[in-house]
Structure formats: structure tokens, C-alpha cells
C-alpha positions in Angstrom: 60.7 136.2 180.2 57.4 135.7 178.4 55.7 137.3 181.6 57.9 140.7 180.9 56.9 141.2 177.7 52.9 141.7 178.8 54.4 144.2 181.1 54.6 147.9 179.4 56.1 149.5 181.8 59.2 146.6 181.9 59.9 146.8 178.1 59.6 151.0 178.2 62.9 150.8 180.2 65.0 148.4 177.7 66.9 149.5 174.9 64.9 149.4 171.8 65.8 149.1 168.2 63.4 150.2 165.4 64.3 149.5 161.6 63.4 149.6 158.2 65.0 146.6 155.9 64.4 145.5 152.3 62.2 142.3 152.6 60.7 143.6 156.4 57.3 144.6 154.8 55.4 147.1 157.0 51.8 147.1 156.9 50.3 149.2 154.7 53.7 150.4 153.3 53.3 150.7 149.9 55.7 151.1 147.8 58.0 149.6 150.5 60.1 151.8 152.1 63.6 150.6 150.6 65.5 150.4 148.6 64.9 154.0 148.0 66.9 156.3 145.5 67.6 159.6 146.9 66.9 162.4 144.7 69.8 166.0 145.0 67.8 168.4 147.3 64.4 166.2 147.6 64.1 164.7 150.8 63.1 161.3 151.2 60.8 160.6 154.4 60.7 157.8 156.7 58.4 157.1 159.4 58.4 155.1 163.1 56.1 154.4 165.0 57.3 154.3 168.5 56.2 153.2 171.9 57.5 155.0 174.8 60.5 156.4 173.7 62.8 157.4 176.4 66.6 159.1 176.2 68.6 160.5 173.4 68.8 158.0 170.3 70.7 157.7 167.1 69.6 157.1 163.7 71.7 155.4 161.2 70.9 155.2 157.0 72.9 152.7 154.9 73.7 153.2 151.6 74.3 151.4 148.3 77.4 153.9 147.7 80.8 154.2 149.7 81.3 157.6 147.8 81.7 161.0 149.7 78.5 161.9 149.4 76.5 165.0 151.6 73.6 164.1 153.3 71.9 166.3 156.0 68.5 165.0 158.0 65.6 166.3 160.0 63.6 164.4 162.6 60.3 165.3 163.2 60.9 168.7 161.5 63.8 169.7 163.0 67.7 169.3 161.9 69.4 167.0 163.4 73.2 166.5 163.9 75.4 164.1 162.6 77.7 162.0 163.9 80.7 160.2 163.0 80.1 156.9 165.3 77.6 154.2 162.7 78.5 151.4 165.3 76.3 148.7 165.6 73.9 149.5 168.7 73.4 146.3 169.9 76.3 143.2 169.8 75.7 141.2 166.7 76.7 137.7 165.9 76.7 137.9 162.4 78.9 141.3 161.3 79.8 139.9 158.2 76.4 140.5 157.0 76.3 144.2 157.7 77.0 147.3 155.7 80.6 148.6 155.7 81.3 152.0 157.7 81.5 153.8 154.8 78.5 153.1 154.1 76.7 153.9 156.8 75.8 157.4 157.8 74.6 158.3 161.2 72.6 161.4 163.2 72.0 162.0 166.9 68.5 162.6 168.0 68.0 164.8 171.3 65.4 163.1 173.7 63.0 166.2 173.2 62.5 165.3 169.4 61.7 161.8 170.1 57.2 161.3 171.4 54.8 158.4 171.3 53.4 157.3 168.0 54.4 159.0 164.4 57.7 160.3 164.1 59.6 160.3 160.8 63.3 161.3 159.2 63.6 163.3 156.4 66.9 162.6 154.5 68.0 165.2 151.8 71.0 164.5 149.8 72.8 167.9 149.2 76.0 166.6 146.6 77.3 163.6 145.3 76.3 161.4 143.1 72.9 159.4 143.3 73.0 157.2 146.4 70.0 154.5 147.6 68.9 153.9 151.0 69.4 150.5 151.6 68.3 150.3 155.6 67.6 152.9 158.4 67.6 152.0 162.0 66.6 154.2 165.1 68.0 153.0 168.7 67.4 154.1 172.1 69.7 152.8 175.2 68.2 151.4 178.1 66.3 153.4 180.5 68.2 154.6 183.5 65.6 154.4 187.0 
């Protein structure tokens, strides 16, 4: 297993999962990334660095709110669409410790969108009331050969 994880090429083809969590401090992030308050038409930017990105992927935000609330997103400059599935995308032992479905908020990001390095999600609250990013996660299936 160890031997795999020197191998590039081996860990391109998995399914990955990026995130950004209260208490993960990313280097050189400063202030940390969240919790962020979400200001009505001001986006709030998030980056990832990726390595070898590969399929179609799905981002999901959670907030501090279950209110309706409109949020719309952008990934690397370009809209993105929304979706109603903010299922976990990877099996977790501990569920109890996640965010409910309502408030989680998720977006589908075309393959095309995704490249190698810097990429980040805008997220722009269009009505509600004031919500607060409390996580963001990014995940990309396995790699089909």
C-alpha cells in the first residue's frame, strides 16, 4: 500500500476528496478559510489545489443555517449547476458527526472546468438571510482505464 502512494500515476486514477474544514489550517491561509460569513451579492472565494484531476466532480458547501436560502456558484470563472444530491462521497463511519441535508448545498463541476494546480469556487448568496460557510468539499470518482 505504502509502495502505491510513491506512484503518481496509481493515486491519479482513485477517487479523491479535497476539503476545507474549521481547525484543517492550510498553509499560508490566513485568515482561515472558515467559518466564513457570506455577504448578499459578494462572493466569497475558495481555492484548491489539485493534482491530476480526472472526470466530472461535485462540490458541496455546508452551512451554519437550514433556512431557504439562494446561493449560486462559479468554478474557475464559470457558473456552475447545482444539484439536489449533498450525499456523502465517500462511506463514512461516523454520520452523526456531519451536517444535516439541509444544510448542505451542492454543485456539479463538468470535467473541462476542473486542471492541475489553482482552481477556486466563488459562492455568492443571492437572498436569504446571512448564512456561514462552515465546510466545502470537492470530490472526483475513481478513474475509469
Amino acid at each position: 500500500m505504502l509502495k502505491a502512494l510513491r506512484e503518481l500515476q496509481t493515486l491519479a486514477k482513485a477517487p479523491q476528496h479535497w476539503f476545507i474544514a474549521s481547525g484543517w489550517r492550510s498553509p499560508g491561509a490566513k485568515p482561515l478559510p472558515v467559518p466564513r460569513k457570506i455577504e448578499l451579492n459578494k462572493p466569497a472565494k475558495f481555492n484548491f489545489d489539485l493534482a491530476s484531476p480526472h472526470g466530472d466532480a461535485r462540490v458541496r458547501i455546508q452551512t451554519d443555517q437550514t433556512a431557504p436560502t439562494d446561493l449560486a456558484a462559479r468554478f474557475n470563472g464559470e457558473a456552475i449547476s447545482p444539484t439536489e444530491d449533498v450525499s456523502e462521497p465517500f462511506a463514512v463511519p461516523y454520520p452523526s458527526m456531519l451536517g444535516k441535508p439541509e444544510q448542505l448545498r451542492a454543485w456539479l463541476i463538468p470535467a473541462r472546468l476542473l486542471r492541475e494546480g489553482k482552481n477556486s469556487l466563488e459562492v455568492t448568496q443571492t437572498r436569504g438571510e446571512p448564512v456561514t460557510i462552515v465546510f466545502v468539499d470537492l470530490a472526483c470518482p475513481a478513474f475509469a482505464s
